[in-house]
LUMNUVO-131834 format. One record per residue (C-alpha): residue in three letters; x, y, z. Coordinates in steps of 0.001 Angstrom, whole numbers, plus 500000, padded with zeros to 6 digits. Example, Ala and Ser with C-alpha at 12.3 -4.5 7.8 and 13.67 -1.06 7.14 Angstrom:
REM residues 2
ALA512300495500507800;SER513670498940507140;
END
This chain:
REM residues 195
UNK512177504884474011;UNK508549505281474888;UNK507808507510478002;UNK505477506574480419;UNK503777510118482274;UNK503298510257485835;UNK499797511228485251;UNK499013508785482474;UNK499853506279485531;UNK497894508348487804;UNK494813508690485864;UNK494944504881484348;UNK496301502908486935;UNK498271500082486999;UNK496657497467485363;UNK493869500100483653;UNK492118500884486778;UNK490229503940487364;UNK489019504394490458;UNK489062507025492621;UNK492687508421494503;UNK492638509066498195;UNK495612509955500564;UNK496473507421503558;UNK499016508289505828;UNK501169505027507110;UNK502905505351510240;UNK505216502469511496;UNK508446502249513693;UNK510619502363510240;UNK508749504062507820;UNK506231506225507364;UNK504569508684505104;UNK501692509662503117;UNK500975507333500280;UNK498310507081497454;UNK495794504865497309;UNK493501503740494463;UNK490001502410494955;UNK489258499570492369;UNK487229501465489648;UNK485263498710487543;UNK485283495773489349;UNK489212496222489830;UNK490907495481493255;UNK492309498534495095;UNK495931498938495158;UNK498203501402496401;UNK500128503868493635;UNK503407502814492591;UNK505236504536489059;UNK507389502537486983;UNK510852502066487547;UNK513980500964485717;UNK513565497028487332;UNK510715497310490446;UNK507698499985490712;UNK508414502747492993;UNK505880504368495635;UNK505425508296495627;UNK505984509305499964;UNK504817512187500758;UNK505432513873503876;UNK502211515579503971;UNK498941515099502486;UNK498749518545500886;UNK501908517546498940;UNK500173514256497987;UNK497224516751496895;UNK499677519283494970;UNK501506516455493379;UNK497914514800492343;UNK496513517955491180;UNK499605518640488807;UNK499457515513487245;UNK495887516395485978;UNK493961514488488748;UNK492456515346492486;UNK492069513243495501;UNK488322511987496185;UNK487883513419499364;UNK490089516254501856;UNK489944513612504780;UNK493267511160505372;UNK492879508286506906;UNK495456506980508888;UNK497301502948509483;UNK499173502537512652;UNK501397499633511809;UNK503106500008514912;UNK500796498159517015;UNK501129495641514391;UNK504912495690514896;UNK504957495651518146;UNK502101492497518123;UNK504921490781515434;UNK508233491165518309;UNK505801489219520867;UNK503020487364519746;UNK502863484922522355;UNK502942487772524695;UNK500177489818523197;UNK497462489544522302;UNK496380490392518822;UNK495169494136517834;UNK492251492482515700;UNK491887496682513762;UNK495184497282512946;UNK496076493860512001;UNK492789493807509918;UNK493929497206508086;UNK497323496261507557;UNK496358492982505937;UNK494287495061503241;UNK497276497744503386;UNK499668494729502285;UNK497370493137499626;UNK496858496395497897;UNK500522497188498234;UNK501753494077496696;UNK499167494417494103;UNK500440498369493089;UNK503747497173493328;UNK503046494119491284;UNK504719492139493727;UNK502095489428494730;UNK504499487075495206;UNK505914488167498270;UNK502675487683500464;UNK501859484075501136;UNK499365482731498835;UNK496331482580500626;UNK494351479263501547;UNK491114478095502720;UNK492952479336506498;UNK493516482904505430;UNK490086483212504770;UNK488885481745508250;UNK491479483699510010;UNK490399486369508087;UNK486860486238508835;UNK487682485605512310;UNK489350489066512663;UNK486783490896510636;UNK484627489718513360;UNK487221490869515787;UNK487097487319517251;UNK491094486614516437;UNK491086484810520140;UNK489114482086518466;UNK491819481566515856;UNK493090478072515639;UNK496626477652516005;UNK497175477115512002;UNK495052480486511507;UNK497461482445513699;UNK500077480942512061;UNK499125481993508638;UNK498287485551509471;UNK501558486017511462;UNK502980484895508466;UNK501071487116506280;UNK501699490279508631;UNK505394489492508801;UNK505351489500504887;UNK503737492253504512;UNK506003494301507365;UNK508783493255505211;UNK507617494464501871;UNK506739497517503050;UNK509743499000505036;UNK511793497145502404;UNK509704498704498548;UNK511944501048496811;UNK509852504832496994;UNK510372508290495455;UNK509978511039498080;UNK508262514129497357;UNK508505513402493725;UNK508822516145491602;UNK505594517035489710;UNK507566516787486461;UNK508907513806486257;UNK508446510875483223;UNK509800507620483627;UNK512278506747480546;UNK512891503105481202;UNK513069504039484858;UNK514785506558484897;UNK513538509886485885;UNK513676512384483376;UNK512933515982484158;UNK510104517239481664;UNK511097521120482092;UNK507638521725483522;
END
């Protein structure tokens, strides 16, 4: 069986990207952690890191950012820049348990939405955010503008929607904690490299 290297992931990409790697902490009421991202190298979209696993891609955690940097470094690589930036889902939570009651926090619920899309893209699980419309794109637009009150009730709607999705797929991916710089994935299945 062919072996697929950590770093060989790390340094392609899912998908043959090659962008740069940067640390993002994600803090939320369930989960939270230190992930890696990937800026789109080439024209590619950004996505967050995920390895190869025996039936769904996995996402490193790390509980700090220097063992996000060790872990990079070993693999061969190095994180773009020493500064972590940081998405509080937990407004976006909170928003979710009361929407009628609150109104929306247009920067978080901007960031997540990217968050989600590259998450579902690393994890190669598009399918689990609504596909997007012609009302995405307004509501979207709307909120990149930070003028969410102006969304029309389909637009919230469809973001709620989209938020709630994206909640979902990320308390509920399958990670690796702290993984261990030497591990290959054999059909999934971690296999110690004696490093």
């Amino acid at each position: 069986m062919a072996k697929t290297r950590t770093a060989d992931v790390l340094a392609a990409g899912r998908g043959g990207m090659n962008g740069n790697l940067y640390a993002y902490r994600v803090r939320g009421l369930g989960r939270g952690g230190v992930v890696l991202w990937n800026s789109g190298g080439d024209d590619e979209p950004d996505r967050v890191v995920a390895l190869p696993g025996a039936d769904r891609c996995r996402v490193p955690v790390f509980v700090t950012v220097r063992q996000a940097r060790v872990y990079v470094s070993r693999q061969g690589g190095w994180l773009a820049t020493s500064e972590t930036n940081t998405l509080d889902l937990t407004r976006v939570q909170q928003w979710l348990e009361n929407p009628a009651g609150r109104p929306a926090p247009s920067g978080a619920v901007l960031e997540s939405w990217n968050f989600f899309e590259d998450l579902a893209r690393g994890l190669d699980e598009a399918h689990r955010l609504p596909r997007q419309s012609a009302v995405h794109n307004s509501a979207y637009e709307k909120l990149f503008g930070d003028a969410c009150t102006a969304w029309t009730p389909v637009e919230r709607r469809a973001v709620l929607e989209l938020a709630t999705a994206g909640m979902e797929l990320w308390n509920s991916c399958p990670v690796i904690l702290k993984p261990r710089s030497s591990i290959a994935f054999d059909s999934g299945r971690g296999v110690s490299r004696g490093q």
